[in-house]
N, C-alpha and C positions, 0 to 999 in steps of 0.2 A: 504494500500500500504506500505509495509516493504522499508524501506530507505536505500540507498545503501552504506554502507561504505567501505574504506578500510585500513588494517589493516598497517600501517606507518612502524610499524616493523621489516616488509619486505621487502621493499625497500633498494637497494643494494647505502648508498649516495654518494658512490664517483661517479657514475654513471649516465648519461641524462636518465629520464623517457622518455616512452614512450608509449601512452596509443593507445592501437590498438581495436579500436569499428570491431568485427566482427559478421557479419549478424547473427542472429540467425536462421535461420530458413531452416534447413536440413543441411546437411552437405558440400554441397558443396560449402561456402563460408570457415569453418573453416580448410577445409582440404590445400586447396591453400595457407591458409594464413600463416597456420604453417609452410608450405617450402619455403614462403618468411621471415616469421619469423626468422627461420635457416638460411638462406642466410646472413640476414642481421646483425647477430647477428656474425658472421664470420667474416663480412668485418669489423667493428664498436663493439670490444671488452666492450667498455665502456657505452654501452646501457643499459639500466632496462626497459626490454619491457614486459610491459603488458597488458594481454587483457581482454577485456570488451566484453560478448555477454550477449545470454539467450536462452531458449529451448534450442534444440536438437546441435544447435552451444556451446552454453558452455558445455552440456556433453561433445559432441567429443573433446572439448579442454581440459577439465578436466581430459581425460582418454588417451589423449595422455601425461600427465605431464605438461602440461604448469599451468603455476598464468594466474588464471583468475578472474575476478572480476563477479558473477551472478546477470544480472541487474535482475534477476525473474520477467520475462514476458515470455507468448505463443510465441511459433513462427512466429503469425498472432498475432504480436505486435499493438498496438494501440496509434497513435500520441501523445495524451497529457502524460502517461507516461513513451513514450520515451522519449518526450524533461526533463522533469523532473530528471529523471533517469540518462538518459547521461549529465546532469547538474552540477548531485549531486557529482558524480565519478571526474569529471574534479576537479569542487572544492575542494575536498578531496586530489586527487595522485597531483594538479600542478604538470602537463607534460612539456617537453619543446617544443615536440610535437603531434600532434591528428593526428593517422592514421582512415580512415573508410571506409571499405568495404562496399559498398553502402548501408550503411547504412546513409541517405541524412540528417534526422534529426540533424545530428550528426556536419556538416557544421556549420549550421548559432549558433548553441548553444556554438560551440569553438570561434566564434568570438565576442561572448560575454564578454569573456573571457580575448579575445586578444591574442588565442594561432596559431600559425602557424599550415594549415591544408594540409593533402596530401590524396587524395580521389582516390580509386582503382574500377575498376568500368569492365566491359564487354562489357555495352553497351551504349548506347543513342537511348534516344526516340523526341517525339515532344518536341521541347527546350520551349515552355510557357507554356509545363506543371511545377507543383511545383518539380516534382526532379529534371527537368534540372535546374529552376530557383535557387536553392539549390544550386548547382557548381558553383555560383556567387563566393560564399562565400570559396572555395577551391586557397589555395595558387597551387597546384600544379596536377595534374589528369593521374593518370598510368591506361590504359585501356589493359589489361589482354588478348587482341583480337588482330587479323592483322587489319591494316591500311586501310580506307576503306568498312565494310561492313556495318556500322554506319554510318549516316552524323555526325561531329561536332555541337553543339549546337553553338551560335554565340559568348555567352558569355565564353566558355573555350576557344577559339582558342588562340592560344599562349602558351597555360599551358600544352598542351597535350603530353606524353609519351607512344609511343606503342609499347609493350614487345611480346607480342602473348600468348596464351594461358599457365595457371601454373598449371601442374600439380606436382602430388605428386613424391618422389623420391621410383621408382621401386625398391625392392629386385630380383623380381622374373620377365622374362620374357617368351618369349612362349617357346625359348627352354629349359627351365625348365620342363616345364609340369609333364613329368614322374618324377622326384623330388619333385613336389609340391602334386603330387596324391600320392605318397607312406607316405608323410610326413601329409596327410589328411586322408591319410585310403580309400580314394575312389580307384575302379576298374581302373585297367589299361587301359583298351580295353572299357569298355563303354560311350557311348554318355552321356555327364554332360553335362544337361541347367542348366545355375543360372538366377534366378531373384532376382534383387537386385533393387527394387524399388525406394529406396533413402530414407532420412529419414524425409520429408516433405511430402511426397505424400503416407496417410497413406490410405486403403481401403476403410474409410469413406470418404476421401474425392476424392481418385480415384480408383474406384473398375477394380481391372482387373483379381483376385482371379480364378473367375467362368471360365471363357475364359480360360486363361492360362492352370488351371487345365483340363480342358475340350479335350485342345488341346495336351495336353502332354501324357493322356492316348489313344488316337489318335495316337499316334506316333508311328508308328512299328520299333525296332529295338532289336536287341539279346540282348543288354544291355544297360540299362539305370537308370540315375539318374538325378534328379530333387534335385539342393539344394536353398533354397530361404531364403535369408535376411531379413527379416522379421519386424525386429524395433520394433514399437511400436503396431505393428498386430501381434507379435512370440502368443501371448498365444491363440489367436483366429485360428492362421490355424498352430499353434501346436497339437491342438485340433483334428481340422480337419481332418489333416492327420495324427493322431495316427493311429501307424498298422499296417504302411505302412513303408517296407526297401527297395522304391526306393523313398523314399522323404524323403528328412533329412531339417529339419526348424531349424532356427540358427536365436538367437534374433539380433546380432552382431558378426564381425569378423575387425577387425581393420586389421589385414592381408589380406586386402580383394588384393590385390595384387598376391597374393596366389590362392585365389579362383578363379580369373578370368582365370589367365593361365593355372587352370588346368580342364577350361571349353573347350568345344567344341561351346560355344552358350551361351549369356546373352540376356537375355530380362528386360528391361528398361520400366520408365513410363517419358520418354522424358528428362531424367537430363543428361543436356549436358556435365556439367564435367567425369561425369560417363559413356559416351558413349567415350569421347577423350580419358579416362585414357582405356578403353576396347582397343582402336583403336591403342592405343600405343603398348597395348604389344601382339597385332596382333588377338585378337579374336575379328568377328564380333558379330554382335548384334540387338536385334528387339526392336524399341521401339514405343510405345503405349500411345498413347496422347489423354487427352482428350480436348486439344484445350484451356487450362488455362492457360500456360503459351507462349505468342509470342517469347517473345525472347528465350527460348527453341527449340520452331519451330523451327525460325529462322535460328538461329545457327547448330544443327544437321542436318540440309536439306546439310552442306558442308561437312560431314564426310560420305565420300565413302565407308565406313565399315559397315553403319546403316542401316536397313530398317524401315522407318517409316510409322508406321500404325496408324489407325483413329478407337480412342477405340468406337465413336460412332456408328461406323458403320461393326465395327468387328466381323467375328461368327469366331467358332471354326476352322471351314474348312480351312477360308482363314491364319490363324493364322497356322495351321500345314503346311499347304504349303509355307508360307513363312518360316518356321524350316526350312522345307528338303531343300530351295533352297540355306538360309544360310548357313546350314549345308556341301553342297554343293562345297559352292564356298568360302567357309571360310578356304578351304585345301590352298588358294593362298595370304591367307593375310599374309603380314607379318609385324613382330612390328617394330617400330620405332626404330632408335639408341639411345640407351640410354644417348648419353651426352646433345641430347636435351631437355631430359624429364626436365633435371634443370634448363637448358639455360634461360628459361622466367621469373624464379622465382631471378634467379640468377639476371637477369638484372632491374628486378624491384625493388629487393633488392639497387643493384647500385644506382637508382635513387633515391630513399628515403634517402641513405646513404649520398648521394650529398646535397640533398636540407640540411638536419640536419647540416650535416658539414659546409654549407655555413653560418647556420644561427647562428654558431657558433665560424665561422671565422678559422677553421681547418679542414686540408683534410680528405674525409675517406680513411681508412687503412684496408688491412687486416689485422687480428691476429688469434693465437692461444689462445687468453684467452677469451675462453670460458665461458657462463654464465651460470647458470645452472636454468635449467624451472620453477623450481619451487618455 
Protein backbone atom coordinates (compact mmCIF):
# COMPACT_ATOMS: atom_id res chain seq x y z
CA UNK A 1 0.00 0.00 0.00
CA UNK A 2 1.88 3.34 -1.20
CA UNK A 3 1.39 6.17 1.45
CA UNK A 4 -0.31 9.12 0.62
CA UNK A 5 1.58 12.29 0.90
CA UNK A 6 1.39 15.69 0.09
CA UNK A 7 3.51 17.90 -1.35
CA UNK A 8 3.48 21.36 1.44
CA UNK A 9 4.82 23.38 -1.39
CA UNK A 10 1.90 23.84 -2.67
CA UNK A 11 -0.18 25.18 -0.41
CA UNK A 12 -1.09 28.70 -1.04
CA UNK A 13 -0.33 29.91 3.21
CA UNK A 14 -1.98 32.88 3.43
CA UNK A 15 -4.90 30.90 2.64
CA UNK A 16 -7.66 28.24 4.90
CA UNK A 17 -7.03 24.79 3.58
CA UNK A 18 -9.55 22.97 2.42
CA UNK A 19 -9.42 19.22 1.84
CA UNK A 20 -12.50 18.12 -0.28
CA UNK A 21 -12.64 13.94 -0.16
CA UNK A 22 -14.59 13.26 -3.54
CA UNK A 23 -16.06 9.86 -4.24
CA UNK A 24 -14.01 8.15 -6.58
CA UNK A 25 -16.00 6.04 -8.30
CA UNK A 26 -17.26 7.31 -11.93
CA UNK A 27 -17.63 10.50 -12.55
CA UNK A 28 -20.51 11.71 -11.26
CA UNK A 29 -19.55 12.73 -7.89
CA UNK A 30 -16.22 14.71 -9.29
CA UNK A 31 -18.15 16.40 -11.82
CA UNK A 32 -20.68 18.35 -9.24
CA UNK A 33 -18.02 18.82 -7.04
CA UNK A 34 -15.90 20.90 -9.21
CA UNK A 35 -18.89 23.42 -9.91
CA UNK A 36 -19.35 23.62 -6.24
CA UNK A 37 -15.76 23.92 -6.07
CA UNK A 38 -15.86 27.14 -8.42
CA UNK A 39 -18.69 28.47 -6.72
CA UNK A 40 -17.04 28.60 -3.71
CA UNK A 41 -13.96 29.54 -4.53
CA UNK A 42 -15.61 32.96 -5.99
CA UNK A 43 -17.57 33.65 -2.96
CA UNK A 44 -14.22 32.83 -0.33
CA UNK A 45 -11.05 34.28 -2.29
CA UNK A 46 -8.99 33.15 0.54
CA UNK A 47 -9.44 29.20 0.28
CA UNK A 48 -6.77 26.56 -0.72
CA UNK A 49 -9.05 23.84 -1.68
CA UNK A 50 -8.04 20.77 -2.21
CA UNK A 51 -9.10 17.50 -3.33
CA UNK A 52 -8.75 14.09 -2.23
CA UNK A 53 -10.29 11.16 -4.52
CA UNK A 54 -9.08 7.95 -6.55
CA UNK A 55 -10.19 5.83 -9.68
CA UNK A 56 -11.87 7.26 -12.36
CA UNK A 57 -12.81 10.42 -9.65
CA UNK A 58 -9.38 11.78 -9.43
CA UNK A 59 -8.79 11.24 -13.38
CA UNK A 60 -11.79 13.49 -14.07
CA UNK A 61 -10.29 15.81 -11.45
CA UNK A 62 -6.92 15.60 -12.73
CA UNK A 63 -7.91 16.47 -16.24
CA UNK A 64 -10.03 19.15 -15.56
CA UNK A 65 -6.98 21.00 -13.78
CA UNK A 66 -7.69 20.84 -10.23
CA UNK A 67 -4.76 19.80 -7.16
CA UNK A 68 -5.63 16.62 -6.37
CA UNK A 69 -4.39 14.48 -3.81
CA UNK A 70 -4.56 10.36 -5.57
CA UNK A 71 -5.48 8.35 -2.43
CA UNK A 72 -4.68 5.06 -5.24
CA UNK A 73 -7.59 2.97 -4.72
CA UNK A 74 -10.27 1.09 -7.27
CA UNK A 75 -13.32 2.70 -7.47
CA UNK A 76 -14.84 -0.28 -5.53
CA UNK A 77 -12.64 1.17 -2.76
CA UNK A 78 -12.22 -1.00 0.34
CA UNK A 79 -12.90 0.13 4.10
CA UNK A 80 -9.74 -0.51 5.93
CA UNK A 81 -7.62 1.52 3.38
CA UNK A 82 -9.83 4.14 3.09
CA UNK A 83 -9.92 4.84 6.70
CA UNK A 84 -6.06 4.80 6.56
CA UNK A 85 -5.63 6.80 3.53
CA UNK A 86 -8.14 9.41 4.21
CA UNK A 87 -6.10 9.43 7.68
CA UNK A 88 -2.97 9.84 6.39
CA UNK A 89 -3.99 13.19 3.99
CA UNK A 90 -5.72 14.88 6.91
CA UNK A 91 -2.40 14.54 8.88
CA UNK A 92 -0.23 15.64 6.37
CA UNK A 93 -2.52 19.09 4.47
CA UNK A 94 -4.02 20.13 8.57
CA UNK A 95 -7.26 21.45 6.97
CA UNK A 96 -9.23 23.83 8.62
CA UNK A 97 -11.99 22.14 7.18
CA UNK A 98 -13.12 18.33 5.72
CA UNK A 99 -15.51 18.46 2.95
CA UNK A 100 -16.81 14.61 1.70
CA UNK A 101 -18.93 13.69 -0.87
CA UNK A 102 -20.32 10.64 0.40
CA UNK A 103 -17.63 9.57 0.94
CA UNK A 104 -18.89 8.23 4.85
CA UNK A 105 -15.52 6.87 5.98
CA UNK A 106 -14.32 10.05 5.79
CA UNK A 107 -16.79 11.58 8.96
CA UNK A 108 -15.61 9.68 11.93
CA UNK A 109 -11.72 9.78 10.73
CA UNK A 110 -12.00 13.84 10.68
CA UNK A 111 -13.09 13.64 14.13
CA UNK A 112 -10.29 12.12 15.12
CA UNK A 113 -8.74 14.68 14.34
CA UNK A 114 -10.88 17.25 15.79
CA UNK A 115 -11.51 18.97 12.37
CA UNK A 116 -14.94 20.56 11.59
CA UNK A 117 -16.99 18.29 8.80
CA UNK A 118 -19.48 19.20 6.08
CA UNK A 119 -20.85 16.16 4.36
CA UNK A 120 -22.64 16.43 0.72
CA UNK A 121 -24.62 13.79 0.05
CA UNK A 122 -28.15 12.99 -2.53
CA UNK A 123 -29.59 10.62 -0.43
CA UNK A 124 -30.42 8.67 2.72
CA UNK A 125 -31.08 5.36 3.29
CA UNK A 126 -32.10 3.05 6.47
CA UNK A 127 -30.60 5.44 9.39
CA UNK A 128 -28.97 2.11 11.54
CA UNK A 129 -27.26 1.38 8.70
CA UNK A 130 -23.31 2.23 9.11
CA UNK A 131 -23.54 5.32 6.42
CA UNK A 132 -26.29 6.90 8.02
CA UNK A 133 -24.61 6.12 11.50
CA UNK A 134 -21.53 7.98 9.92
CA UNK A 135 -23.47 11.41 9.69
CA UNK A 136 -23.37 11.31 13.44
CA UNK A 137 -20.16 12.49 13.00
CA UNK A 138 -20.91 15.41 10.20
CA UNK A 139 -20.99 19.06 11.68
CA UNK A 140 -23.05 20.02 8.82
CA UNK A 141 -25.19 17.97 5.71
CA UNK A 142 -25.91 19.61 2.18
CA UNK A 143 -28.08 17.15 0.38
CA UNK A 144 -27.78 17.96 -3.47
CA UNK A 145 -31.65 16.64 -3.87
CA UNK A 146 -35.25 18.46 -3.26
CA UNK A 147 -36.61 18.28 0.08
CA UNK A 148 -38.59 15.32 0.70
CA UNK A 149 -37.90 12.31 -1.60
CA UNK A 150 -35.58 10.91 1.34
CA UNK A 151 -36.68 10.47 4.87
CA UNK A 152 -34.17 12.24 7.21
CA UNK A 153 -32.15 9.86 9.25
CA UNK A 154 -32.86 10.93 13.07
CA UNK A 155 -29.56 11.68 13.96
CA UNK A 156 -28.83 14.68 11.13
CA UNK A 157 -32.08 16.58 11.73
CA UNK A 158 -31.19 19.99 12.41
CA UNK A 159 -27.98 19.93 10.35
CA UNK A 160 -29.65 19.54 7.03
CA UNK A 161 -29.35 21.89 3.96
CA UNK A 162 -31.37 21.25 0.64
CA UNK A 163 -29.92 22.80 -2.44
CA UNK A 164 -31.41 20.56 -5.25
CA UNK A 165 -29.72 18.83 -7.70
CA UNK A 166 -25.76 20.23 -9.12
CA UNK A 167 -25.15 20.13 -12.19
CA UNK A 168 -22.33 21.01 -14.35
CA UNK A 169 -22.16 24.75 -15.92
CA UNK A 170 -23.41 24.30 -19.77
CA UNK A 171 -21.46 25.88 -22.69
CA UNK A 172 -23.74 24.47 -25.01
CA UNK A 173 -27.49 24.07 -25.05
CA UNK A 174 -30.12 22.57 -27.57
CA UNK A 175 -30.29 25.60 -29.47
CA UNK A 176 -26.87 25.18 -30.28
CA UNK A 177 -27.10 21.90 -31.95
CA UNK A 178 -26.35 22.84 -35.50
CA UNK A 179 -23.10 24.65 -33.93
CA UNK A 180 -22.18 21.93 -31.84
CA UNK A 181 -22.54 19.31 -35.13
CA UNK A 182 -20.54 21.59 -37.44
CA UNK A 183 -17.93 22.12 -34.71
CA UNK A 184 -17.92 17.93 -34.26
CA UNK A 185 -17.94 17.07 -37.88
CA UNK A 186 -21.07 15.18 -37.51
CA UNK A 187 -24.09 15.40 -40.30
CA UNK A 188 -26.47 17.84 -40.12
CA UNK A 189 -29.60 16.14 -40.99
CA UNK A 190 -28.81 12.76 -39.24
CA UNK A 191 -30.26 10.86 -36.40
CA UNK A 192 -27.19 10.82 -33.54
CA UNK A 193 -27.60 8.26 -30.57
CA UNK A 194 -24.94 8.69 -27.82
CA UNK A 195 -24.23 6.26 -25.33
CA UNK A 196 -22.59 7.43 -22.64
CA UNK A 197 -22.50 4.84 -20.16
CA UNK A 198 -20.61 6.72 -17.20
CA UNK A 199 -17.49 5.97 -16.08
CA UNK A 200 -18.21 3.27 -13.35
CA UNK A 201 -20.41 1.11 -15.19
CA UNK A 202 -17.84 -0.55 -17.30
CA UNK A 203 -19.28 -3.77 -19.77
CA UNK A 204 -17.96 -6.04 -17.37
CA UNK A 205 -19.65 -5.04 -14.86
CA UNK A 206 -22.99 -3.81 -16.94
CA UNK A 207 -23.05 -5.31 -20.25
CA UNK A 208 -25.58 -3.44 -22.45
CA UNK A 209 -22.85 -3.57 -25.74
CA UNK A 210 -24.97 -6.57 -27.41
CA UNK A 211 -28.59 -4.89 -27.01
CA UNK A 212 -27.78 -1.52 -28.00
CA UNK A 213 -25.67 -2.43 -30.97
CA UNK A 214 -28.26 -4.83 -31.94
CA UNK A 215 -30.99 -2.32 -31.66
CA UNK A 216 -29.27 0.56 -33.43
CA UNK A 217 -28.79 -1.51 -36.79
CA UNK A 218 -32.48 -2.13 -36.39
CA UNK A 219 -33.09 1.36 -36.62
CA UNK A 220 -34.27 2.43 -40.17
CA UNK A 221 -33.45 5.84 -40.92
CA UNK A 222 -31.66 7.93 -44.09
CA UNK A 223 -29.02 8.81 -41.72
CA UNK A 224 -27.57 7.91 -38.98
CA UNK A 225 -24.83 7.94 -36.39
CA UNK A 226 -24.13 6.19 -33.31
CA UNK A 227 -21.23 7.87 -31.11
CA UNK A 228 -20.50 6.13 -27.61
CA UNK A 229 -18.38 7.16 -24.79
CA UNK A 230 -16.69 4.47 -24.11
CA UNK A 231 -14.14 4.95 -20.97
CA UNK A 232 -12.60 2.20 -19.83
CA UNK A 233 -14.22 -0.31 -22.64
CA UNK A 234 -12.87 2.50 -25.99
CA UNK A 235 -10.33 -0.20 -26.87
CA UNK A 236 -12.79 -3.23 -26.74
CA UNK A 237 -15.65 -1.80 -28.94
CA UNK A 238 -13.04 0.28 -30.69
CA UNK A 239 -12.37 -2.99 -31.89
CA UNK A 240 -15.40 -3.90 -32.45
CA UNK A 241 -16.71 -1.47 -34.46
CA UNK A 242 -13.67 -0.91 -36.71
CA UNK A 243 -15.15 -0.40 -40.32
CA UNK A 244 -17.78 1.01 -39.58
CA UNK A 245 -18.46 5.29 -40.59
CA UNK A 246 -21.64 5.20 -38.80
CA UNK A 247 -20.20 4.47 -35.39
CA UNK A 248 -17.52 6.70 -34.06
CA UNK A 249 -16.19 5.27 -30.31
CA UNK A 250 -14.43 8.07 -28.31
CA UNK A 251 -12.44 6.90 -25.17
CA UNK A 252 -13.47 10.52 -23.48
CA UNK A 253 -14.88 13.82 -24.22
CA UNK A 254 -14.96 16.28 -21.38
CA UNK A 255 -17.09 18.57 -23.65
CA UNK A 256 -19.41 16.08 -23.37
CA UNK A 257 -21.94 19.18 -23.15
CA UNK A 258 -21.39 19.38 -26.68
CA UNK A 259 -22.02 15.84 -27.50
CA UNK A 260 -25.27 15.70 -25.96
CA UNK A 261 -26.93 18.75 -27.75
CA UNK A 262 -25.92 17.68 -30.68
CA UNK A 263 -27.75 14.33 -30.02
CA UNK A 264 -31.00 13.46 -31.06
CA UNK A 265 -31.20 10.59 -28.37
CA UNK A 266 -28.68 9.36 -25.28
CA UNK A 267 -28.87 6.04 -23.89
CA UNK A 268 -27.63 5.67 -20.26
CA UNK A 269 -26.91 2.73 -17.95
CA UNK A 270 -29.17 4.60 -15.12
CA UNK A 271 -26.54 7.44 -13.87
CA UNK A 272 -28.65 9.89 -12.74
CA UNK A 273 -26.51 12.97 -12.85
CA UNK A 274 -26.13 12.06 -16.47
CA UNK A 275 -29.69 11.77 -17.27
CA UNK A 276 -30.45 15.40 -15.29
CA UNK A 277 -27.57 17.07 -17.08
CA UNK A 278 -29.30 15.27 -20.64
CA UNK A 279 -32.72 16.61 -19.34
CA UNK A 280 -31.38 20.05 -18.88
CA UNK A 281 -30.24 20.86 -22.01
CA UNK A 282 -33.47 19.31 -23.55
CA UNK A 283 -32.52 15.95 -25.06
CA UNK A 284 -34.35 12.90 -23.87
CA UNK A 285 -32.84 9.64 -23.02
CA UNK A 286 -33.15 5.75 -22.46
CA UNK A 287 -31.63 4.29 -19.69
CA UNK A 288 -30.93 0.64 -18.96
CA UNK A 289 -30.53 -0.74 -15.48
CA UNK A 290 -29.45 -3.49 -14.40
CA UNK A 291 -31.08 -3.09 -10.99
CA UNK A 292 -27.41 -2.40 -8.83
CA UNK A 293 -27.92 0.79 -8.08
CA UNK A 294 -31.41 1.94 -5.96
CA UNK A 295 -30.84 5.12 -5.45
CA UNK A 296 -30.36 5.49 -9.29
CA UNK A 297 -33.72 3.87 -9.68
CA UNK A 298 -34.98 5.84 -7.45
CA UNK A 299 -34.12 9.03 -8.49
CA UNK A 300 -34.58 8.89 -12.58
CA UNK A 301 -38.03 7.39 -12.05
CA UNK A 302 -38.72 11.69 -11.49
CA UNK A 303 -37.16 12.86 -14.61
CA UNK A 304 -39.97 13.10 -17.20
CA UNK A 305 -37.40 13.05 -20.05
CA UNK A 306 -36.12 9.29 -19.34
CA UNK A 307 -37.38 6.15 -20.34
CA UNK A 308 -36.28 3.51 -18.11
CA UNK A 309 -35.71 0.01 -19.12
CA UNK A 310 -34.91 -3.33 -17.31
CA UNK A 311 -31.51 -4.55 -18.89
CA UNK A 312 -32.70 -7.87 -17.52
CA UNK A 313 -35.40 -8.28 -19.26
CA UNK A 314 -34.50 -6.22 -22.53
CA UNK A 315 -34.40 -7.70 -26.20
CA UNK A 316 -33.44 -5.65 -29.01
CA UNK A 317 -37.11 -5.00 -30.35
CA UNK A 318 -38.23 -3.58 -27.24
CA UNK A 319 -35.19 -1.26 -27.02
CA UNK A 320 -35.80 0.01 -30.93
CA UNK A 321 -39.10 0.85 -30.17
CA UNK A 322 -38.58 2.75 -27.35
CA UNK A 323 -35.78 4.97 -29.85
CA UNK A 324 -38.49 5.67 -32.22
CA UNK A 325 -40.84 6.71 -29.48
CA UNK A 326 -38.02 8.87 -27.89
CA UNK A 327 -37.17 9.84 -30.98
CA UNK A 328 -40.59 10.99 -31.30
CA UNK A 329 -41.57 12.91 -28.69
CA UNK A 330 -38.10 14.36 -27.85
CA UNK A 331 -39.06 17.00 -30.87
CA UNK A 332 -41.04 18.60 -27.49
CA UNK A 333 -38.46 18.63 -24.99
CA UNK A 334 -37.09 21.47 -24.10
CA UNK A 335 -33.81 22.43 -21.87
CA UNK A 336 -33.90 24.09 -18.84
CA UNK A 337 -32.95 27.90 -18.37
CA UNK A 338 -29.79 28.07 -17.97
CA UNK A 339 -29.23 30.22 -14.61
CA UNK A 340 -30.55 27.26 -12.82
CA UNK A 341 -28.20 24.94 -14.20
CA UNK A 342 -25.78 26.81 -11.33
CA UNK A 343 -28.22 27.83 -8.89
CA UNK A 344 -27.63 24.53 -6.75
CA UNK A 345 -24.19 24.44 -6.86
CA UNK A 346 -24.15 28.10 -6.27
CA UNK A 347 -26.18 27.60 -3.11
CA UNK A 348 -24.22 24.90 -1.66
CA UNK A 349 -21.32 26.72 -2.35
CA UNK A 350 -23.02 29.51 0.17
CA UNK A 351 -23.47 27.14 2.77
CA UNK A 352 -20.07 25.69 3.03
CA UNK A 353 -18.81 29.30 2.68
CA UNK A 354 -21.14 30.15 5.80
CA UNK A 355 -20.20 27.28 8.11
CA UNK A 356 -16.17 28.15 7.27
CA UNK A 357 -16.78 31.61 7.87
CA UNK A 358 -18.50 31.20 11.16
CA UNK A 359 -15.84 28.93 12.33
CA UNK A 360 -13.62 31.56 11.79
CA UNK A 361 -15.52 34.32 13.11
CA UNK A 362 -15.66 36.25 9.44
CA UNK A 363 -18.28 36.66 6.95
CA UNK A 364 -18.14 35.09 3.57
CA UNK A 365 -17.48 37.56 0.69
CA UNK A 366 -17.56 37.56 -2.76
CA UNK A 367 -14.30 38.21 -4.60
CA UNK A 368 -12.58 38.52 -7.75
CA UNK A 369 -9.23 36.84 -6.49
CA UNK A 370 -9.33 34.15 -8.00
CA UNK A 371 -7.33 30.95 -7.07
CA UNK A 372 -5.94 29.09 -9.54
CA UNK A 373 -6.55 24.80 -9.79
CA UNK A 374 -3.64 23.91 -9.79
Amino acid sequence: MRTCTVPHTTFQPARRRILFFSRGRGYGHAIPDMAIADQLLGLQGDLDVRFASYGSGAQALHEHGWAVVDLDMPDANRLCPTIVKTGQVMREMQPCTVISHEEFTVLPVAKIFELPTIFITEWFSDPNDDMMQSLSYADQVIVTEDEGVFDEPPNVQGRVSYVGPVLRSFSYLRADRSRARKELGFPQHAIILLAIPGGWATEEKEPVSDVVLRAYDALRAPAKLLVWLAGADYENLAQRCAGRDDIIVKERDWQVDRLMVASDLAITKANRITIRELSAVGIPSISISHGLNPIDDTLIARIPTNVALDARTLSHKLLVNSMLDALRDGAGVASTPAPTQSAAALLAAQRIADRIAALSGSPARATTDTQAKG
